[in-house]
C-alpha positions in Angstrom: 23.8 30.4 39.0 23.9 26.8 38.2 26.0 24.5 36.3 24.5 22.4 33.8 27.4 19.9 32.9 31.0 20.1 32.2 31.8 21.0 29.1 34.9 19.8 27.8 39.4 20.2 29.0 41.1 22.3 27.1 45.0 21.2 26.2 47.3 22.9 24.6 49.5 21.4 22.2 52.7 21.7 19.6 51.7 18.9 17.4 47.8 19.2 17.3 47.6 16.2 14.6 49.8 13.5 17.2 47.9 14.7 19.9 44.2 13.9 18.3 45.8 10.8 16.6 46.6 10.1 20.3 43.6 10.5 22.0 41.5 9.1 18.8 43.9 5.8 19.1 42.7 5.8 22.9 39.2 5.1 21.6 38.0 9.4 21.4 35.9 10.4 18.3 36.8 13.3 16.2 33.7 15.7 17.1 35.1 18.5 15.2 38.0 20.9 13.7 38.7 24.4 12.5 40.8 27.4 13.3 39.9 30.8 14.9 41.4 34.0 14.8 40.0 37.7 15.4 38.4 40.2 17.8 35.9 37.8 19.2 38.7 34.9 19.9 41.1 37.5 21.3 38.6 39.5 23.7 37.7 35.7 25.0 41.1 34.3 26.2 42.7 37.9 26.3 45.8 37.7 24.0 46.2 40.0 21.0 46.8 38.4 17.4 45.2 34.7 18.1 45.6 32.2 15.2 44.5 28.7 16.3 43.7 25.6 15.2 41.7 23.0 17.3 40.2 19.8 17.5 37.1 18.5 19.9 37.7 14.8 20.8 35.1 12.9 23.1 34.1 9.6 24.5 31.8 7.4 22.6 29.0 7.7 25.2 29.3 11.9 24.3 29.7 12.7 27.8 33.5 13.8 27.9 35.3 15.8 25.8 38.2 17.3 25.0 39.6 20.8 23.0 43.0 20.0 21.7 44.6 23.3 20.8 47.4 24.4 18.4 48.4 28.4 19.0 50.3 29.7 15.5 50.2 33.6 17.2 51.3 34.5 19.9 54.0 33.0 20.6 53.4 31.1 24.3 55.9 30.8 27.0 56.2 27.1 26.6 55.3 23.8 29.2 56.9 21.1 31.1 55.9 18.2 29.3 57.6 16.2 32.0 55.9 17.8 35.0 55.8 15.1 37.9 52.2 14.2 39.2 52.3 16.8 42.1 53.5 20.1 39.8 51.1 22.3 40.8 48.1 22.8 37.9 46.2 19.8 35.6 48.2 16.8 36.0 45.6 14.3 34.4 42.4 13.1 32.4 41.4 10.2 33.4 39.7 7.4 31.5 37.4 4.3 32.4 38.7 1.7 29.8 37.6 -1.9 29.1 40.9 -4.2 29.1 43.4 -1.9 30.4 46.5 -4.5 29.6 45.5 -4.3 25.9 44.7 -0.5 26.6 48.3 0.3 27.5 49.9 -2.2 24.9 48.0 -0.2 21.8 49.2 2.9 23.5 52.6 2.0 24.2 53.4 0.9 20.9 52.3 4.4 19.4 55.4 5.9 21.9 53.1 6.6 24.9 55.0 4.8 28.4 53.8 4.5 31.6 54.5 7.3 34.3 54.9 4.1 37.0 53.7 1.3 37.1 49.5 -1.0 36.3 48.3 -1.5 39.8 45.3 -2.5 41.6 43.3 -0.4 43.9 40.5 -2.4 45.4 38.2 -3.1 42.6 40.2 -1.3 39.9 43.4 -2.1 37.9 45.1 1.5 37.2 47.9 3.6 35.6 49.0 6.9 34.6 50.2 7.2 30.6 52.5 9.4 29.7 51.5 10.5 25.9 52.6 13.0 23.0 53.9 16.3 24.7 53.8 14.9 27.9 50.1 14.8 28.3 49.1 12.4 31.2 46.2 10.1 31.0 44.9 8.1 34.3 43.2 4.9 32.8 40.9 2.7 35.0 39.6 -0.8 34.8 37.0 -1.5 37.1 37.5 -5.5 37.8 35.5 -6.1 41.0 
C-alpha cells in the first residue's frame, strides 16, 4: 500500500456557514458544498440516521484542504472548543501566510484572538489563532 497525498482535515462544526466564512476570510477557496444522508454515508463513518451538510475549503495553490462539517442527526456528544494546545487529539492546522501582522488583524476583527502571543522562531514570525468554535489555526511567516 502506498499513499498518494493527503487528502484533506475533516472538522466538525455547529455553525458550518461562520466556520467557512472563517477559513474563506483566511484566504481558503470555497471548492464545494452539499449534504449527505443514507446507507452509504452511515456504513462509512458508522452512525445510524446521518444528515450532514459540508463544505470543502482549500488553499489557492489546491494542495490543502479542508471538509467543514455540520451533523443535523445524530445528535453528537459535543467538544471543547477551548481545549488547551496539549488536550490530547488535533489541536491545529497550520498555515504559511504572507504578512502575518495583517493576517491576524483581518482575523481578529472577524472575533478570532490569539491563543498567546506573534513570535519569532528563527526564520519565521508565528501564532496560534483561536477562531469560530474554538478551531485553532497555527499561521507562519517565513521572514529569513
Amino acid at each position: 500500500m502506498t499513499i498518494q497525498r493527503m487528502d484533506h482535515v475533516g472538522i466538525v462544526v455547529e455553525d458550518l456557514s461562520a466556520a467557512t466564512a472563517f477559513f474563506v476570510g483566511l484566504g481558503l477557496e470555497v471548492q464545494r458544498e452539499g449534504s449527505v444522508e443514507g446507507g452509504w454515508v452511515e456504513r462509512v463513518v458508522g452512525l445510524e440516521g446521518v444528515r450532514a451538510d459540508f463544505a470543502i475549503v482549500q488553499t489557492p495553490d489546491g494542495h490543502g484542504r479542508l471538509e467543514l462539517t455540520k451533523y443535523h442527526a445524530p445528535e453528537g456528544p459535543g467538544g471543547d472548543g477551548g481545549a488547551p494546545a496539549n488536550t490530547p487529539g488535533i489541536r491545529h492546522v497550520a498555515f504559511a501566510v504572507v504578512d502575518i501582522d495583517a493576517v491576524v488583524a483581518g482575523l481578529a476583527a472577524r472575533g478570532a484572538h490569539l491563543v498567546g502571543g506573534l513570535e519569532r522562531y528563527k526564520d519565521y514570525r508565528m501564532c496560534y489563532v483561536r477562531g469560530p468554535e474554538g478551531i485553532v489555526v497555527e499561521l507562519s511567516e517565513r521572514i529569513g
